[in-house]
C-alpha positions in Angstrom: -14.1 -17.0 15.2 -11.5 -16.1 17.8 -8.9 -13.6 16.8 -5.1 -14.9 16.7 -2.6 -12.7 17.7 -1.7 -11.8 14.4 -5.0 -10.9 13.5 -5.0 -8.6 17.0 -2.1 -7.3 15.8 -3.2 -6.0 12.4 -6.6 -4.7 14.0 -5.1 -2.8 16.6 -3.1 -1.0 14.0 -5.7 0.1 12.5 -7.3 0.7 15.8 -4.1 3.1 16.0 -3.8 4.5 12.8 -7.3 4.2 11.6 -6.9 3.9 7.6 -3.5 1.9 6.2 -3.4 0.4 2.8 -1.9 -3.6 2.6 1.8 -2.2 2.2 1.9 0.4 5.6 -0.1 -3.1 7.5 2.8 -5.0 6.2 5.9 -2.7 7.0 4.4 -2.5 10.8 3.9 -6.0 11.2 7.1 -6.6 9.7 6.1 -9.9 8.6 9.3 -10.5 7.2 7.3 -11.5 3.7 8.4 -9.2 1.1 4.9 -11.0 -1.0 2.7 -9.9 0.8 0.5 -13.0 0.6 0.6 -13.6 4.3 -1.1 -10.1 5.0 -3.6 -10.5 2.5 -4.7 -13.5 3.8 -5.3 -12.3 7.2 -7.0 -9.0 5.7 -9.3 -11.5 3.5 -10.1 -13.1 6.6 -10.7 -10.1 9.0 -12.7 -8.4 6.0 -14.6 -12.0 6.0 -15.6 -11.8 9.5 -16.7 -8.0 9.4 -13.3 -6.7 11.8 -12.7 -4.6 9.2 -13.8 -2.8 5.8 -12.4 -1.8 2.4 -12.8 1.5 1.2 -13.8 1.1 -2.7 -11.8 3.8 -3.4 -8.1 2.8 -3.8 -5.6 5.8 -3.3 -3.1 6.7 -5.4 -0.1 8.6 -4.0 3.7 10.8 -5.3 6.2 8.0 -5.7 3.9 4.7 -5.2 3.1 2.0 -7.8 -0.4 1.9 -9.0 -3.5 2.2 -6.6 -3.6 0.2 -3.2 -6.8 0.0 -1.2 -7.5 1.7 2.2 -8.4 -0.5 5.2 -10.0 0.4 8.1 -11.5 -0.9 11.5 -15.4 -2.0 11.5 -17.8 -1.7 15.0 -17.2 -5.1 15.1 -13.3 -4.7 15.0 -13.6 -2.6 18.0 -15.3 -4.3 19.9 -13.2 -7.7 19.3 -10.6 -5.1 20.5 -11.8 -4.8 23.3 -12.7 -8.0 24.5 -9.1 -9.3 23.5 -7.4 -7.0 25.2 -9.7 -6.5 28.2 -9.8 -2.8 27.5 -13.1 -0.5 26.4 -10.9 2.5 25.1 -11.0 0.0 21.8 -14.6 0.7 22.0 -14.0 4.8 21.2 -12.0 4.7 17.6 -13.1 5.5 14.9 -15.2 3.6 13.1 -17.2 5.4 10.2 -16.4 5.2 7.2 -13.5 7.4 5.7 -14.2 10.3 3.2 -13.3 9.1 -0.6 -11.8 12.4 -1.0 -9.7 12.4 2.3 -8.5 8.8 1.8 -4.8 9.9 -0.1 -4.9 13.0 2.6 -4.7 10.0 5.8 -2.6 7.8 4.4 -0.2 10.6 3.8 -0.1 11.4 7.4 -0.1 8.0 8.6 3.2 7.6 6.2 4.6 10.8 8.0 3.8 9.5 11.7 5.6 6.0 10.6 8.6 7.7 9.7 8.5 9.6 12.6 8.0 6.9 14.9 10.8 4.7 12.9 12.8 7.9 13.7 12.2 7.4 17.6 12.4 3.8 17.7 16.0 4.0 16.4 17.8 6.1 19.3 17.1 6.2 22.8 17.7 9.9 23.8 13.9 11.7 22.1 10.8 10.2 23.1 7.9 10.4 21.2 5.0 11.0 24.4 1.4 11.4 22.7 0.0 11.9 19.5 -3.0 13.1 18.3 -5.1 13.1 15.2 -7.5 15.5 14.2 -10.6 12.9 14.0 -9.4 11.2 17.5 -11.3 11.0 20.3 -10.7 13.3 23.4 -12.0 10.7 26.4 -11.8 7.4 24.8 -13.5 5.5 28.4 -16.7 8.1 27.0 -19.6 6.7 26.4 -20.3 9.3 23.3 -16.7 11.1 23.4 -16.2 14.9 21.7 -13.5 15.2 18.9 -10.3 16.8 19.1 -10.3 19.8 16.5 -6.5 20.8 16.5 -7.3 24.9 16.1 -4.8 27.8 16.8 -5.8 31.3 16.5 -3.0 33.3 15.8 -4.3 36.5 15.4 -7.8 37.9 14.9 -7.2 40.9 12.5 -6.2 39.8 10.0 -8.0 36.3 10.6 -4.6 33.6 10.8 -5.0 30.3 12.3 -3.3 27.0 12.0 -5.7 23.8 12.0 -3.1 21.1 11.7 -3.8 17.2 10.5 -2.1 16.1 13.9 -0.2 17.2 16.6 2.6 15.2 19.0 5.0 15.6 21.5 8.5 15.2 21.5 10.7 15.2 24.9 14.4 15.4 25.5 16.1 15.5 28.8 13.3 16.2 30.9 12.4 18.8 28.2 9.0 18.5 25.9 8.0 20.2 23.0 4.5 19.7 21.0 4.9 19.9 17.0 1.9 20.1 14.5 2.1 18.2 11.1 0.2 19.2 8.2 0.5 17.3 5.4 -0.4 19.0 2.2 -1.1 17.3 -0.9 -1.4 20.2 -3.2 -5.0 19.0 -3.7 -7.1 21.8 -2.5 -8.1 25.0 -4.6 -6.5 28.6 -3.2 
């Protein structure tokens, strides 16, 4: 079944983001349907077709109502992708499926990178030139690309590093700076 633009649309944001519940697909589509029985529909139907997979565990997160499952983009999904839009990077993103035990970790820093990109959309002056996530893919055109791992030693003795959840840049006036996000939860032991 051939993908409408809509259904492109929602795919590539997972393409982009990799894991989104219903709510995050909605807000970036901006639908304009405060339901939320358009999206459903069209994440019923791209589930249907194999484009895309639920996660069976639903996250629950600080400041949400109830549990919402976690989408995310199938081989398939990819590779429809791809031949929609002409372009094999499609063919690189990350496909497997998500950790249960990660799930509330990614969908708090996709929440973070909305905001931030809502930030950037609203002025003209900062630009917001590349991010990157810590499961992303280095050379996407690969035909079995390496992973980014986002590491900074800081010092060897004493042992300090920073392994950050995702790093972007910002640039201003012919000036660019690269920020790392780490998004804690509170969920891991000392």
């Amino acid at each position: 079944m051939p993908l409408t633009p809509a259904d492109q649309s929602l795919l590539a944001m997972l393409a982009k983001y990799y894991v989104l519940t219903r709510e995050q697909l909605q807000r970036l589509s901006n639908s304009g349907h405060s339901s939320g029985r358009t999206t459903r529909k069209r994440l019923a139907k791209l589930l249907a077709e194999g484009f895309i997979a639920r996660h069976n565990i639903p996250v629950a997160l600080p400041n949400w109502s109830g549990a919402a499952p976690v989408y995310f983009p199938t081989k398939s999904g990819a590779e429809a992708l791809a031949s929609s839009f002409n372009d094999e990077r499609f063919l690189a993103i990350n496909t497997r499926h998500p950790r249960g035990d990660r799930l509330a970790h990614w969908i708090a820093v996709n929440e973070t990178r909305m905001v931030i990109e809502q930030a950037i959309a609203k002025q003209n002056e900062v630009s917001l030139d590349g991010w990157i996530n810590e499961w992303e893919p280095i050379n996407k055109a690969d035909a079995e690309p390496q992973h980014f791992t986002l590491h900074t030693q800081l010092s060897e003795s004493p042992k300090l590093s920073c392994s950050p959840d995702a790093g972007f840049v910002l640039s201003l006036r012919g000036f660019s700076k690269v920020y790392y996000l780490e998004r804690d939860l509170g969920t891991s032991s000392p």
